[in-house]
Structures are given as structure tokens and as C-alpha cells.
C-alpha positions in Angstrom: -16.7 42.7 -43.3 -16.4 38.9 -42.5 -17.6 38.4 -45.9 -14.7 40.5 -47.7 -12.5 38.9 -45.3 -13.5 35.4 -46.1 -13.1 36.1 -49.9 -9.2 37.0 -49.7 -7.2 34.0 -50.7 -3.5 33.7 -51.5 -2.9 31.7 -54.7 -0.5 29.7 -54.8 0.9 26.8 -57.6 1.1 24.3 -55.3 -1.0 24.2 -52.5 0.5 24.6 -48.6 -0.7 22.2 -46.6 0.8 22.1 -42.6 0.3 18.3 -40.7 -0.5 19.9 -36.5 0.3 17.2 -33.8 2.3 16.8 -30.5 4.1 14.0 -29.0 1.0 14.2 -26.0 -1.3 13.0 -28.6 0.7 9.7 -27.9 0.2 9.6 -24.2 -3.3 8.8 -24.0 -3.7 5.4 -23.7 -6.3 3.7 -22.4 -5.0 -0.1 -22.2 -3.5 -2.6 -24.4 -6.7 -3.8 -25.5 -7.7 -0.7 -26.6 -8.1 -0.2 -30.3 -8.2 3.5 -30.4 -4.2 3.6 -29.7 -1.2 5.9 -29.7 -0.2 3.2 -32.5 -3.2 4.9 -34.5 -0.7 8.2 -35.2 2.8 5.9 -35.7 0.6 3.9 -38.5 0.4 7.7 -40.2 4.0 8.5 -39.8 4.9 4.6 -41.1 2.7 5.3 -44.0 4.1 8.8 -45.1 7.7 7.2 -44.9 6.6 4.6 -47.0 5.0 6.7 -49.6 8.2 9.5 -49.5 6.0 11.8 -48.5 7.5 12.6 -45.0 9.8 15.4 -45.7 7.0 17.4 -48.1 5.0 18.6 -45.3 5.4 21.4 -42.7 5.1 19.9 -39.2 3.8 22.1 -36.6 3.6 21.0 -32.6 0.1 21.7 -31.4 -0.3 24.1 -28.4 -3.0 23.6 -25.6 -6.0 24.9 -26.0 -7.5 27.5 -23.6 -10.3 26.3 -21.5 -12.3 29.4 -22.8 -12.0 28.2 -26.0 -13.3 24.8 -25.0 -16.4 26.4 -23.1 -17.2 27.6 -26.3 -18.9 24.1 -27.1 -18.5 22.1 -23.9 -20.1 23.2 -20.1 -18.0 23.3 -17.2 -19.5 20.1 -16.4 -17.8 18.0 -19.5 -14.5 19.8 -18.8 -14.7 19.0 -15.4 -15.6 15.3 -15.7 -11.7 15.3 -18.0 -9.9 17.7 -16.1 -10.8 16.2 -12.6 -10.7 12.6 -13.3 -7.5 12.1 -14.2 -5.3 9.2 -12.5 -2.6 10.7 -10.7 -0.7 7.4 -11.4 1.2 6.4 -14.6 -0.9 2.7 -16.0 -4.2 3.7 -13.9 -7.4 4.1 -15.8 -10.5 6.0 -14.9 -13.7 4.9 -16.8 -16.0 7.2 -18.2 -18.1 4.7 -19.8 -17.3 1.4 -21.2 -15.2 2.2 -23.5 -13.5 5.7 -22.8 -11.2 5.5 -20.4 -8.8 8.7 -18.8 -5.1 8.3 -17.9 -3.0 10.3 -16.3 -1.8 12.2 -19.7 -5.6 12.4 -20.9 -6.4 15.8 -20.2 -3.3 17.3 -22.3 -3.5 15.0 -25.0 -7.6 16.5 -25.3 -6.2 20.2 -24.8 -3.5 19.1 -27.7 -6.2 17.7 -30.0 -8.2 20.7 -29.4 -5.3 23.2 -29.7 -4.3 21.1 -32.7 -7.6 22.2 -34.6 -7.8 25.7 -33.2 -4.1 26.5 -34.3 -4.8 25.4 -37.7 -7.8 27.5 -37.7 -6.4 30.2 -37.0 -3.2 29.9 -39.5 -5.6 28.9 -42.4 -7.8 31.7 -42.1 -4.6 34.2 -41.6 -3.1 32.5 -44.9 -0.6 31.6 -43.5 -1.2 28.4 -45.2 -3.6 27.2 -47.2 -5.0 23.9 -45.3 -4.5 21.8 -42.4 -4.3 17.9 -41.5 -4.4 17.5 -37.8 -2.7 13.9 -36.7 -4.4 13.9 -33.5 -5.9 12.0 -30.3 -8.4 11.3 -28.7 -11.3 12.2 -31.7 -13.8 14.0 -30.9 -17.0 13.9 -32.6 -19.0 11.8 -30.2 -18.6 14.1 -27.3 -21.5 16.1 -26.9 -21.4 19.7 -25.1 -22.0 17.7 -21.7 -20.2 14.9 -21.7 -17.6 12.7 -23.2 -18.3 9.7 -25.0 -17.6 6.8 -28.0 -13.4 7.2 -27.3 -14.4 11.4 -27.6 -13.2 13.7 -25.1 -13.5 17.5 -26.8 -15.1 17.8 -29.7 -12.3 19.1 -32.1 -14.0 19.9 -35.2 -17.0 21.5 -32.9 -14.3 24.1 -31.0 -12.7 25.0 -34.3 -15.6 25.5 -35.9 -17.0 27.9 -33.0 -13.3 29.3 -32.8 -14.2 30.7 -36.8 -17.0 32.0 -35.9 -16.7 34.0 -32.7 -13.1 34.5 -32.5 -12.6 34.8 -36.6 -16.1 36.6 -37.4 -17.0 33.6 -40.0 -20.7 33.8 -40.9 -20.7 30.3 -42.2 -19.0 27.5 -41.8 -19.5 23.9 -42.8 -18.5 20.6 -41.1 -18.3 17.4 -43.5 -17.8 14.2 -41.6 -17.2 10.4 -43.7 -16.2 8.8 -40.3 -18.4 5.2 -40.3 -20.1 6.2 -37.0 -22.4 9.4 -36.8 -20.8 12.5 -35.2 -23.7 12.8 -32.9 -21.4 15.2 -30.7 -21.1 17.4 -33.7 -24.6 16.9 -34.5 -25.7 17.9 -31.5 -23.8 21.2 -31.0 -25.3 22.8 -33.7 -28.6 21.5 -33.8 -30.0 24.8 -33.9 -27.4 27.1 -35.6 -28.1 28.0 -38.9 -24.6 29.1 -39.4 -23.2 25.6 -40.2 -23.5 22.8 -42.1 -23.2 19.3 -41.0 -22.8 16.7 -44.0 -21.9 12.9 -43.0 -22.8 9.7 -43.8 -22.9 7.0 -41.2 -23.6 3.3 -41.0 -26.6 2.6 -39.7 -28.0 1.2 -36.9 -24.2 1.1 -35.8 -22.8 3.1 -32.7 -23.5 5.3 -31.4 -27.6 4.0 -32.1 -28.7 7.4 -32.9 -32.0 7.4 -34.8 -31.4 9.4 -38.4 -33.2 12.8 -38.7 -35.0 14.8 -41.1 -32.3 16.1 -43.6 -32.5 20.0 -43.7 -30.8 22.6 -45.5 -28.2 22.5 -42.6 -28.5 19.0 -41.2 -27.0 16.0 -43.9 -26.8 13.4 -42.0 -27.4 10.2 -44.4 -27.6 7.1 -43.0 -26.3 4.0 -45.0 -26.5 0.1 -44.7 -23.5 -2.1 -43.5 -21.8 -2.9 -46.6 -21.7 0.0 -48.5 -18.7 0.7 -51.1 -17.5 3.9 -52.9 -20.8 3.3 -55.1 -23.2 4.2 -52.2 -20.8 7.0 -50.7 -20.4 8.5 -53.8 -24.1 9.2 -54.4 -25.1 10.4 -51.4 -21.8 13.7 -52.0 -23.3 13.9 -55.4 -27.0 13.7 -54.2 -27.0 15.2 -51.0 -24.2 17.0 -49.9 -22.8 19.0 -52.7 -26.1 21.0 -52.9 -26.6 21.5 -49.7 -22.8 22.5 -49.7 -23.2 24.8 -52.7 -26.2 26.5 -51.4 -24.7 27.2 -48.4 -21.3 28.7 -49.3 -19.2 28.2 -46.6 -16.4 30.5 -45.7 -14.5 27.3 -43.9 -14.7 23.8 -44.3 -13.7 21.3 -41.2 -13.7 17.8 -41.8 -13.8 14.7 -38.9 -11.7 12.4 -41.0 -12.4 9.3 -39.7 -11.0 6.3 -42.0 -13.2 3.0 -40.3 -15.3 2.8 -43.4 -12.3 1.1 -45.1 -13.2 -2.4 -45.9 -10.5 -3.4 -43.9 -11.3 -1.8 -40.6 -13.2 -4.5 -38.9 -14.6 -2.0 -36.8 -17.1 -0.7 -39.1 -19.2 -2.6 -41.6 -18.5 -0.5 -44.8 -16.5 -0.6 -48.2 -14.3 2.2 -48.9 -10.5 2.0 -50.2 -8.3 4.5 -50.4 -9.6 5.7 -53.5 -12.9 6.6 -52.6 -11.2 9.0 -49.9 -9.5 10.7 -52.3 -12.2 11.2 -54.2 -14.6 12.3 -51.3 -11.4 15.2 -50.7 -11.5 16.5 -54.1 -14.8 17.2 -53.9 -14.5 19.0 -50.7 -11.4 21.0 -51.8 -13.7 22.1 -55.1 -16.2 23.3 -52.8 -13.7 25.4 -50.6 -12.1 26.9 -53.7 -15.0 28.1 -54.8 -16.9 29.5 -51.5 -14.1 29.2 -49.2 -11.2 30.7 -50.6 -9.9 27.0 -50.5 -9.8 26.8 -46.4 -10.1 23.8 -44.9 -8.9 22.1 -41.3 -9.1 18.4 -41.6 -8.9 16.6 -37.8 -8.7 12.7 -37.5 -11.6 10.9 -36.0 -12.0 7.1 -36.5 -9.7 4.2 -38.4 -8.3 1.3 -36.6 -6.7 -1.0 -38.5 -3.5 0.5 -38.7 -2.5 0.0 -42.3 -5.6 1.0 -43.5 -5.6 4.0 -41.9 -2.1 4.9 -42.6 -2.8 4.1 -46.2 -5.8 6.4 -46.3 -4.9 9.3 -44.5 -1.6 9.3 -46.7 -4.6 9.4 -50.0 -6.5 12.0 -48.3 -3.0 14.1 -47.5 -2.0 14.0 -51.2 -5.1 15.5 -52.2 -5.1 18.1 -50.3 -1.5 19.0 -50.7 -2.3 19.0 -54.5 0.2 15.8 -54.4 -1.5 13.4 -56.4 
């Protein structure tokens, strides 16, 4: 049954894409200093402006996810070290670690995020539309299913992807992440389930200091040195990821967009433009038209210098919006 159900597709000439956010992405912020900023989703909307591309692209307010749904990948301990530390004060800060920090919006800009991703789960695999880019905050693939980490509160892509599966039926789902850090958290949640797919590639060493694993028909993780262009990344998808992609037909693809490979994001060490995103997006979007009846639910992870990012979200929007 989920198979036949994972086959429909509704054709279409030009392809519906729907960008899910909500103003309470914008009211997590953990400081001036702060690079991962509520500037980070105004650098988007700047970009989209610039490029007329504003007006082509259904917007759709993200509700709050359901702590149920949350459980699904997190334990009551990592929702509770969120939902219980929260300032109760407007400009107060709780630390979770050195660098992720709760204010008093935190907790609904998480449940946003992660009701961000789950709503465009849900309206892709009902058709209602044919992919999804969510414009969200905080990211989420460092937190792991006990705890927060690396700016990551939920992990977004992780409760979509278990939303397919158990709330959806989805036998197979994969999760493709070109964010310059690995998505540990991600990593980590499915470990040992043979139902998805995890294909990234990561600079390494670089945060979060994981040590790279054994690549498996489920686990893709490639590591990369500081410095790598659009050359590197390009062979490791063509190499690495597109079989393991193709051999394991996923009914859904999720992507953790992060854009802090750019060579401009002096937060990473790497070499992509905006080009090399678009690229690394067609070759996901041929994968999910031909096992996933085209279905994908982009979320945004990483990218920090704000033009960049703008620039490159705006290249991976047009591509999958059919736009370029």
C-alpha cells in the first residue's frame, strides 16, 4: 500500500513549489554577536526581491508542531531542557552550551521550525504541492535525540522524516545534507534504521569533531578537506551519493540546506558558489522524479554571511521551482 501510494504523482508543467515560515522564526535571538541571526531569514526575503522572484511563490505560515511529533526523535529529556529553560524575560539568555543560547521566544520559534517541516510533509505527500522550501530557525541537524547542540534545537529534517514514515506509512525515505558541518544529530537518529538514507559531505576535522564512519548502503557521510570547490563536491554526488541514492529508491527526499560551504561564508572553509548549489538540486530533484514521485521538503540549516546565503538559497529555490 505505501508503495502504490508513494508512486502517485500529479504532473504538472511547471512545478509547485510552497516557501513554509513564520514571523516566530525571527524571535529567536541569541545576542548581537550571534551569527546564526533573525537577519539570516531577511537576507532570503532581500534576495528573492532582488531577483523578482518574491511574488512567484506560495507562502505558507508554519503551525507548531505537536510535542508527540517531536518525541518521535527527541526524549522528553531534550524537549524538556527547551521547553523549561526558557527566560521569562525579553533580552535574557539561557546557555545550553557555548554557543546555543534560549530566549524567551526560543521554544516557539523550535515548534515553528519543526511544524514548518512537518506541514510541508504532509502537503507534499497529499500533492497538494509538489515541493517545499522551509525559511526557518533555529536548524537543526546537530541536535541529537537527547540534547540540543551546534545552534540546533529540534532536529527538523529528523521529525519530518519520522513524520513520513509513521504518520505517512513511507517505507523509505532519504535525507541529503551539503551543509559544511556534519549533521551528526541526523546521523545519529538513524544510525540503525535501514529505512533512510543519510548522504552529506562535511568539512573535516571541522565542528562538530565527529570522527567519519564507514560509508554503508545507508550511511554517506563523506568527509572533505577545508578548501574544497564545486570540483570535490561534485564527485563525491556523482561517486557516492547518486548510487547509494538510486539503489535505495526513496519515496521522499528531505534536504538540511545549509549554504556555509559558500566561499564567502567565513564560517566554513569550503568553495562553493551559487552554481554548485544549483547543480547539487538538480541532481536531487532527478532522483525524486524518478523514485519519489518528485517529493521533496528542503529545510534551512547553516549559511551566515548574509548575501551569500540569500544568493544561494534564491539558486537552490529556482531549481526547484523549475525557475531557472
Amino acid at each position: 500500500m505505501a508503495e502504490q501510494q508513494a508512486g502517485k504523482n500529479h504532473k504538472r508543467t511547471i512545478m509547485s513549489t510552497a516557501i513554509y515560515s513564520h514571523p516566530d522564526c525571527l524571535k529567536h535571538d541569541m545576542g548581537d554577536w550571534h551569527p546564526e541571526s533573525p537577519s539570516r531569514l531577511q537576507a532570503i526575503e532581500d534576495q528573492l526581491i532582488l531577483a523578482r522572484l518574491d511574488g512567484l511563490f506560495e507562502r505558507r505560515l508554519a503551525p507548531l508542531a505537536e510535542v508527540p511529533a517531536i518525541l518521535r526523535n527527541h526524549t522528553e529529556g531534550a524537549l524538556a531542557l527547551v521547553r523549561d529553560h526558557v527566560p521569562t524575560t525579553p533580552g535574557e539568555t539561557y546557555p545550553l552550551d557555548a554557543d546555543t543560547l534560549l530566549c524567551h521566544a526560543s521554544y516557539d520559534a523550535a515548534l515553528r521550525a519543526a511544524g514548518a517541516a512537518l506541514a510541508a510533509t504532509d502537503a507534499v505527500i497529499a500533492g497538494d504541492i509538489d515541493n517545499a522550501f522551509c525559511s526557518i530557525r533555529p536548524p537543526g541537524h546537530h541536535a541529537t535525540p537527547k540534547e540540543p547542540m551546534g545552534f540546533c534545537l529540534f532536529n527538523n529534517v529528523a521529525i519530518a522524516a519520522r513524520h513520513a514514515m509513521e504518520a505517512h506509512g513511507l517505507e523509505r525515505v532519504a535525507i541529503v545534507d551539503f551543509d559544511v558541518h556534519h549533521g551528526n544529530g541526523t546521523a545519529e537518529s538513524f544510525r540503525d534504521d535501514p529505512r533512510v538514507l543519510m548522504a552529506s559531505f562535511y568539512q573535516h576535522p571541522f565542528y562538530p569533531n565527529t570522527d567519519p564512519e564507514p560509508i554503508t548502503a545507508t550511511n554517506v557521510n563523506v568527509p572533505v578537506p577545508a578548501r574544497s570547490g564545486g570540483d570535490v563536491v561534485r564527485q563525491v554526488v556523482q561517486e557516492y551519493w547518486l548510487p547509494a541514492l538510486h539503489a535505495h529508491r526513496p519515496q521522499m527526499i528531505f534536504i538540511s540546506a545549509g549554504f556555509d560551504a559558500h566561499r564567502d561564508d567565513d564560517m566554513g572553509g569550503m568553495a562553493l558558489v551559487e552554481a554548485d548549489y544549483a547543480w547539487i538540486t538538480r541532481q536531487i530533484m532527478a532522483v525524486a522524479r524518478e523514485h519519489a514521485g518528485g517529493r521533496i521538503v528542503s529545510c534551512l540549516e547553516g549559511g551566515y554571511e548574509l548575501s551569500a546565503l540569500g544568493r544561494s538559497v534564491v539558486a537552490h529555490l529556482k531549481v526547484l521551482a523549475e525557475l531557472d
